[in-house]
N, C-alpha and C positions, 0 to 999 in steps of 0.2 A: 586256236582258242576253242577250247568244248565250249556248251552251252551254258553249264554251271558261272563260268566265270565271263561269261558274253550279259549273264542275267545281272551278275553281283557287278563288273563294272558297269554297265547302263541305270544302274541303279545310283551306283554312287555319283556320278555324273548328274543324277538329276536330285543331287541333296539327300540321300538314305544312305543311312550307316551301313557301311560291309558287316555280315557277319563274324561272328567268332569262326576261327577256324575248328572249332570244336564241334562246331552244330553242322558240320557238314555230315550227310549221311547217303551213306551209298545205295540208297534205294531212289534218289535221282536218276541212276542208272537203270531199272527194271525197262524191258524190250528192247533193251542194245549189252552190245559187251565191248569191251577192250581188247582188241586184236592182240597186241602186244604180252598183257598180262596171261590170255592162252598162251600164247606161246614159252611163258615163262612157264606156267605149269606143266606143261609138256616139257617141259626142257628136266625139270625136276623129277618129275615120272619115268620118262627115259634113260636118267643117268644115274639117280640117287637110288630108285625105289625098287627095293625086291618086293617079291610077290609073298613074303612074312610079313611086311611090314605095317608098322602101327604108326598111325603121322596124324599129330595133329596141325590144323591150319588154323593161323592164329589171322583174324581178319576175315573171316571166311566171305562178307560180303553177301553177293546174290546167289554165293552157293556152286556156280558153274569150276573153281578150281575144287571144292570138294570131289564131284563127278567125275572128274578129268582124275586124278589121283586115285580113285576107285576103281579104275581101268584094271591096277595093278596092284595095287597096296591091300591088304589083307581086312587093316581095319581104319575107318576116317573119323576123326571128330573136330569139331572146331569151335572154336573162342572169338565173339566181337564184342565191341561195347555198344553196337548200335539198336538197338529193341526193335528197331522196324525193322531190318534185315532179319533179324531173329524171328519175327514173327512170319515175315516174306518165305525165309524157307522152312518153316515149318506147313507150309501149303503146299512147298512145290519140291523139297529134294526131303525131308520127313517120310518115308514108307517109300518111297521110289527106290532110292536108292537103297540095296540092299546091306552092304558093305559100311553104313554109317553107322558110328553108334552113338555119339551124342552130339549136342548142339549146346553150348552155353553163353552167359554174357558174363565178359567180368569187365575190371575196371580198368582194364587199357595196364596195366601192369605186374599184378601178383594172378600167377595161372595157378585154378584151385587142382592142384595134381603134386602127386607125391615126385618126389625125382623118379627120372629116368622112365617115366612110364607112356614115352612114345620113342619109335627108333628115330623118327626121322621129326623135325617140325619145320614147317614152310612158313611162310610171311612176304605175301607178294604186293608192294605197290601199298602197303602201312607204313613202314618204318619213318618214310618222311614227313607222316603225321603225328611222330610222338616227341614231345617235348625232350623225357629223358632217355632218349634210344638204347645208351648204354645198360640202364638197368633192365630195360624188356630184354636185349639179346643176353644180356647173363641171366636172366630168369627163363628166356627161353634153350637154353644149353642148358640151366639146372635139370628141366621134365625132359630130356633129349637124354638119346645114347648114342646113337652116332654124330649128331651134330643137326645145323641147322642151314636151310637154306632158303636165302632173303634175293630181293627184288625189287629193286628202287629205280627209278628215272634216274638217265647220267645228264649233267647238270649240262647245259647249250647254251649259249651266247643265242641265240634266237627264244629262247623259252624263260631268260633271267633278264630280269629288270636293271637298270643303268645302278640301282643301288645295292646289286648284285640278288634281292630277293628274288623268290620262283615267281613267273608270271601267271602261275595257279594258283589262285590268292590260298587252294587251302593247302596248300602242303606248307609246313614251316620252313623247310630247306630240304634243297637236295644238292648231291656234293659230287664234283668228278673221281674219275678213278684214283687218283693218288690220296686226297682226304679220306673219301670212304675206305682205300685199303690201310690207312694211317690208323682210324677208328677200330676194324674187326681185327687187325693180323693178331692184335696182342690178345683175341681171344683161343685163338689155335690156328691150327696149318688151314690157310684156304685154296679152294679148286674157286681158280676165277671163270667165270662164262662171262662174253658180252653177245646183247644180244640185238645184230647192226639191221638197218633197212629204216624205213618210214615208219610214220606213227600207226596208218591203218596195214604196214606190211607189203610187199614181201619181208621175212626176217631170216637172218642168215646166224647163225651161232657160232663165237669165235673163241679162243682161249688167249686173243690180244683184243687190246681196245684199238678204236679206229674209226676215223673222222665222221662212220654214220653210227655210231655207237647209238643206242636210244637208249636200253637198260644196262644198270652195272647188277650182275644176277651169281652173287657168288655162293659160295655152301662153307662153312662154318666148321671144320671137323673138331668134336669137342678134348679139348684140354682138360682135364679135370685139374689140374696143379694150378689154372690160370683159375676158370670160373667160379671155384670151390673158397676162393678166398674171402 
């Protein structure tokens, strides 16, 4: 159990309402990182990303998968709805990093970009914080040309509650690999990765799922005939 949800059930336990899962904001994280979601973004950088590429990251967070993606990627931008993140890295990856070109907030669904106008878009460890998943990943294929590649927690019998909810009070659900491939296949052909070991790592990268699965980390190749409709 992170500390976020050690805070929020101690609390409920002693009479205080859980928060909305809405108010949670990823600058609880600032002086730690998520071993795992690096690894996701290396995993993306090394398989998906030419050194042309235009990628934005939707979620961008505390900014560290931006960085990581700028290794290689030509140009980086990225989209959250959280204001303190936004203001977070405008202090700290803002002029550092060379290779960014912008930072925005929107509203967790409509991305202000005309189509097609990044090759690649990444979204690591969001999607099982959005209500209507479906319409973000066809709004994220609409601004895509090659496609998209997402990153979500594969769903444990250790990490889900008896009422089958995530034991992270804020994600709203997260799903094994048959649901989630249920969800995206009908958006186009997917390249599955899983991505196995423990939560703080070692992590092993698989093209089969497998009993230490921790992330289901697939890429999205876009359909225009599916998304377009």
């Amino acid at each position: 159990m992170n500390i976020s949800n050690f805070v929020v059930n101690t609390l409920h336990k002693l009479g205080y309402r859980k928060p909305n899962p809405s108010d949670y904001s990823t600058i609880v994280g600032v002086g730690s990182i998520v071993p795992i979601q690096i690894e996701a973004y290396f995993l993306a950088l090394n398989k998906y990303v030419d050194e042309d590429c235009k990628i934005l990251d939707v979620g961008f967070g505390l900014g560290y998968g931006l960085n990581i993606l700028a290794i290689k990627a030509k140009e980086v931008s990225g989209v959250d709805v959280d204001k303190k993140v936004y203001d977070y890295c405008q202090e700290t990856v803002v002029g550092r990093n060379p290779r960014l070109i912008s930072l925005e907030i929107y509203d967790g669904y409509n991305l202000p970009f005309s189509d097609e106008s990044f090759d690649i878009v990444t979204c690591v460890d969001v999607i099982e914080h959005v209500e209507d998943y479906n319409r973000l990943i066809k709004e994220m294929l609409r601004i895509s040309k090659k496609g998209i590649f997402l990153s979500t927690p594969n769903r444990r019998s250790e990490n889900t509650n008896r009422d089958g909810s995530p034991k992270n009070y804020w994600h709203l659900r997260e799903w094994n690999f048959e649901e989630f491939d249920e969800i995206i296949s009908h958006f186009g052909s997917v390249d599955w990765n899983f991505i196995n070991g423990h939560s703080d790592g070692p992590f092993l990268v698989s093209s089969k799922i497998s009993k230490n699965t921790m992330a289901l980390s697939p890429f999205i190749f876009k359909n225009e005939s599916i998304w377009s409709k």
